[in-house]
N, C-alpha and C positions, 0 to 999 in steps of 0.2 A: 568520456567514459561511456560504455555504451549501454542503453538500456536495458538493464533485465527484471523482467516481471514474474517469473516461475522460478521455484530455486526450493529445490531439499535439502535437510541439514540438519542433523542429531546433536540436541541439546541436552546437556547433564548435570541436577542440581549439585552441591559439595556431600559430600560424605560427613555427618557428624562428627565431633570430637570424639575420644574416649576417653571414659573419668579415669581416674588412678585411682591406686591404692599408697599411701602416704602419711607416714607417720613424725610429729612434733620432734624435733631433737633442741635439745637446749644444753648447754656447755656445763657443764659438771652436774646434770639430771639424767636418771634417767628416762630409756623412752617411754615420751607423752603422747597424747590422744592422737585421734584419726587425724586427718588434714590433707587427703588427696581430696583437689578439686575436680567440679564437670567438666567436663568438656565443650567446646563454644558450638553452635549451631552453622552445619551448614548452610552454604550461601545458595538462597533463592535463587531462581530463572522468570524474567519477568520479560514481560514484550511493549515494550514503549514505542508509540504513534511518533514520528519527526515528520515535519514539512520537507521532504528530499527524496525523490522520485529515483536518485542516483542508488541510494542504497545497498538493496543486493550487490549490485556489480563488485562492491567489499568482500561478500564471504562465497565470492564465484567456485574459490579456489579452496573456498574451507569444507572440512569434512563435517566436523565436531567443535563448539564450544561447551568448556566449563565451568560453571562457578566454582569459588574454592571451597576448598574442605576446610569445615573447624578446627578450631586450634584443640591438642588434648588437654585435660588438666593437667596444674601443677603443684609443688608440694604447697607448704603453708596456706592451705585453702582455696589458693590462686583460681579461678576457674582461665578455662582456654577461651581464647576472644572468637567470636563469631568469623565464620569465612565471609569474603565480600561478594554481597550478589551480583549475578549475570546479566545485564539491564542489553537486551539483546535486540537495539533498534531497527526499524521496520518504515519503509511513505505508509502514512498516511493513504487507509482504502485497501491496507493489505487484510487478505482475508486469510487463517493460518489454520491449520490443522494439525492434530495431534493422531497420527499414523497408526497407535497402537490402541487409543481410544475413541477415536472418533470425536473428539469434540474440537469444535469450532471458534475460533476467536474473534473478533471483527475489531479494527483500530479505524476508528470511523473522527476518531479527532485529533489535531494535533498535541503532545504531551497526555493522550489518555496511556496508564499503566495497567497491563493484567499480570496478576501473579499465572505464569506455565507450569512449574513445578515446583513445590518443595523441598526447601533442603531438609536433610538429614539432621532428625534431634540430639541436641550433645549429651553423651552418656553420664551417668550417674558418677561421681566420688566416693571413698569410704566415710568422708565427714558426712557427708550430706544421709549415711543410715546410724550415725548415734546418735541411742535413745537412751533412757532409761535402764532398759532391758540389756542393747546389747552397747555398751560405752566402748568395745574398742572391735570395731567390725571391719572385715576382712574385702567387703565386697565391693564390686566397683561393678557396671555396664559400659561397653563398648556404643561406641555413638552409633544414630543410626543410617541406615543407605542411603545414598542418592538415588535420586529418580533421572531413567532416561528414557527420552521418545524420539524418533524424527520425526518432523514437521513439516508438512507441503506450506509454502507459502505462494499466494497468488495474489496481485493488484489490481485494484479497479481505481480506475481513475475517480477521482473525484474531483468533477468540474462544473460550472455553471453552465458551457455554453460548447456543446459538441460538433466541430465540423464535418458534416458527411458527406461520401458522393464518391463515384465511380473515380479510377483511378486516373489524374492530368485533367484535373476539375477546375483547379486553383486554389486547393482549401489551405495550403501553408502559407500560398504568396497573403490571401487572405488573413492569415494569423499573423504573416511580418506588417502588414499595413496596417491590421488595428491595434497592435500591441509593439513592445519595442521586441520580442522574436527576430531573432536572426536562422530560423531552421532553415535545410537545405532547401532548394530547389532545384527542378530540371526539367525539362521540356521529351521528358518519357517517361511511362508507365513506373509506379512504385519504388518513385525517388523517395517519398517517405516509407522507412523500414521498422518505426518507431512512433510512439506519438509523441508530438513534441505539446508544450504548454506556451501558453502566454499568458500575461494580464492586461488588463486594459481597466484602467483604475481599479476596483475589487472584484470586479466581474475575475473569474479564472475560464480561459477559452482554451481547450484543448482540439489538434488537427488530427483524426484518425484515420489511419491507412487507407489507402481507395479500397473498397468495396467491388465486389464478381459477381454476378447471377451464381448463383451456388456457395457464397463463402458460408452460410450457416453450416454448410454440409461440410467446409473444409479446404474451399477448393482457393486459388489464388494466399495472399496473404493478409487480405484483411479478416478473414474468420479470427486470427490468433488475436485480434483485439476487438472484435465486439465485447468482449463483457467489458470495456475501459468504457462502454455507451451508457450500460446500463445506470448507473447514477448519475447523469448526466441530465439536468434542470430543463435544459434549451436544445432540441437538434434543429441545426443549419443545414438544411438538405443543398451544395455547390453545386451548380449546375453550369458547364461550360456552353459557353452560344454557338462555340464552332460546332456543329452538325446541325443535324433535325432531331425531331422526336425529342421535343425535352421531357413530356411529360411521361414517356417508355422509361426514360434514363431514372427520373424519378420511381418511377414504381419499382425497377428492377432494385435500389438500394433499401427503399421502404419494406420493400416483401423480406429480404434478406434479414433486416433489424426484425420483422414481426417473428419470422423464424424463430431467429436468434432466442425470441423474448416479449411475446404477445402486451408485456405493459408498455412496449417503445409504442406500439401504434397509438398510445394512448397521450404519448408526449406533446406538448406543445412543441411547436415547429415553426421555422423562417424555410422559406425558399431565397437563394441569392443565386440569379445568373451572373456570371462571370466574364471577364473578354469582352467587353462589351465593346472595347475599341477596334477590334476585330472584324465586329458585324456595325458600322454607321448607322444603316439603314434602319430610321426607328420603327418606321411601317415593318419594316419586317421583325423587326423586336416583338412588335406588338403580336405578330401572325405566330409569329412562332411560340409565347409564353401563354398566347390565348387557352390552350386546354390546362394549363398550371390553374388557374381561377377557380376552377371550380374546386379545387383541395380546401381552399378557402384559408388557406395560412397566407401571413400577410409574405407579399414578392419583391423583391429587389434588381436593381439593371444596375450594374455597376463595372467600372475598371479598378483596377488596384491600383492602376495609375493614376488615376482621380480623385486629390483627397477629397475635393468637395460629397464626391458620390461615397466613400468611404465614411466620411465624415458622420455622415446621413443616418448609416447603416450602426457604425457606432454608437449615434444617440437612441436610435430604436432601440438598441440592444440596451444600452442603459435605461430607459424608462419603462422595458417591458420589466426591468427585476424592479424598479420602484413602484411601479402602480401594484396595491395589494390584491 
């Protein structure tokens, strides 16, 4: 299914009951007291956090959901049962908007619940107005409206450990060799169209799209997922070893992330070169990652085909989230 992280869609709480007007009958009496009941209460619109990134891709094709309308009342005092609410799920990280009021939601946990809208109150019965004064009253309310809004919904990734780097870096082969990922791969530009996840014991590692000189501004396809960066604990700046300039390569994705969101430059950061079996030559390993040192984030030389060198990289990653 394929992944979608933007998505509008008009949600409608239930329309309240409405009470009745309803009078006692009893077999050889005449007619007795009031006894229309309320009406049940519309059913709520609430936005529940799930762990499932797949999500949207469900209401791709929806326009509108409802919760249901309360039941009305009935005779013998009966009130009408409440409509059932709209528990209208969302990944985890989605950020949702109410189109008509501006307010903002955030589902920042898994199973967090926000009520969106209310339903509509269940209207009044004739029992429910005798008193003293008036013992056999005529009146009843109509339950009341539901509420509707559209809603932008947007996702940000929430992960521990963010793959970055220009596009045909190695940042998914990297996510299939530290985790059990199986995403695609391929040997040209923006085979990843998606960001894909992994784990790797609790750590959560996600691969996002390569990165263009200009994506802040829109250009290429990694712009459409910088914000999946922004909560993201750890960036792994990928660096491929085939060419020169690694430390160019590096700055043209950093500048982009500062763009995007001046608190990235503030992130802790890994450098990992790539391909390493590629380039043999460690002197020249060495020549070429010399200008990286001075960023002073800790560096990596690695193949994806080497679990040892994998291995390595793995355990860094696990002891940088343990040491406090």
């Amino acid at each position: 299914m394929a992944f979608i992280d933007e998505l509008e869609i008009e949600l409608e709480s239930g329309r309240g009951g409405d009470g009745v007007v309803r009078w006692r009958r009893e077999k050889n009496r005449p007619l007795g007291g009031p006894a229309g009941g309320n009406g049940g209460r519309g059913g709520h619109v609430y936005l529940r956090a799930v762990p499932n990134l797949a999500l949207l891709a469900r209401y791709r094709m929806k326009k509108k959901l409802t919760a249901e309308r309360g039941e009305d009342g009935e005779k013998n005092g009966r009130h009408g049962g409440d409509g059932g609410d709209l528990y209208f799920d969302l990944p985890v990280g989605s950020i949702v908007t109410n189109t008509k009021t501006g307010e903002k939601f955030r589902l920042d946990k898994s199973g967090e619940v926000i009520l969106a809208l209310p339903g509509g109150h269940g209207g009044r019965g004739n029992e429910s107005y005798k008193s003293f004064i008036n013992r056999r009253p005529k009146e009843s309310t109509p339950g009341g409206p539901s509420e509707s809004a559209t809603f932008s919904i947007e996702v940000e990734l929430i992960a521990d450990v963010g793959l970055v780097g220009l596009p045909n870096a190695g940042k998914t082969s990297l996510l299939n060799a530290l985790t059990n990922s199986t995403a695609k791969v391929g040997e040209y530009p923006f085979t990843t169209l998606e960001p894909n996840l992994g784990q790797c014991y609790n750590l959560v590692i996600a691969d996002i799209p390569g990165l263009i000189e200009g994506a802040a501004e829109g250009k290429g396809l990694g712009h459409k997922f910088l914000r999946h960066i922004r909560r993201t604990r750890l960036l792994v700046h990928v660096i491929s070893l085939e060419g020169d300039n690694l430390k160019k390569r590096y700055d043209t994705v950093k500048t982009e992330l500062v763009k995007f969101d001046p608190e990235l430059g503030k992130r802790p950061e890994f450098i990992v070169l790539t391909k390493s079996d590629l380039l043999p030559d460690e002197a020249k390993i060495k020549q070429l990652s010399e200008p990286l040192k001075l960023i002073g984030a800790s560096i990596f030389t690695l193949s994806n085909l080497d679990d040892v060198a994998v291995g390595a990289f793995r355990q860094a990653l696990l002891k940088h989230f343990s040491t406090p």
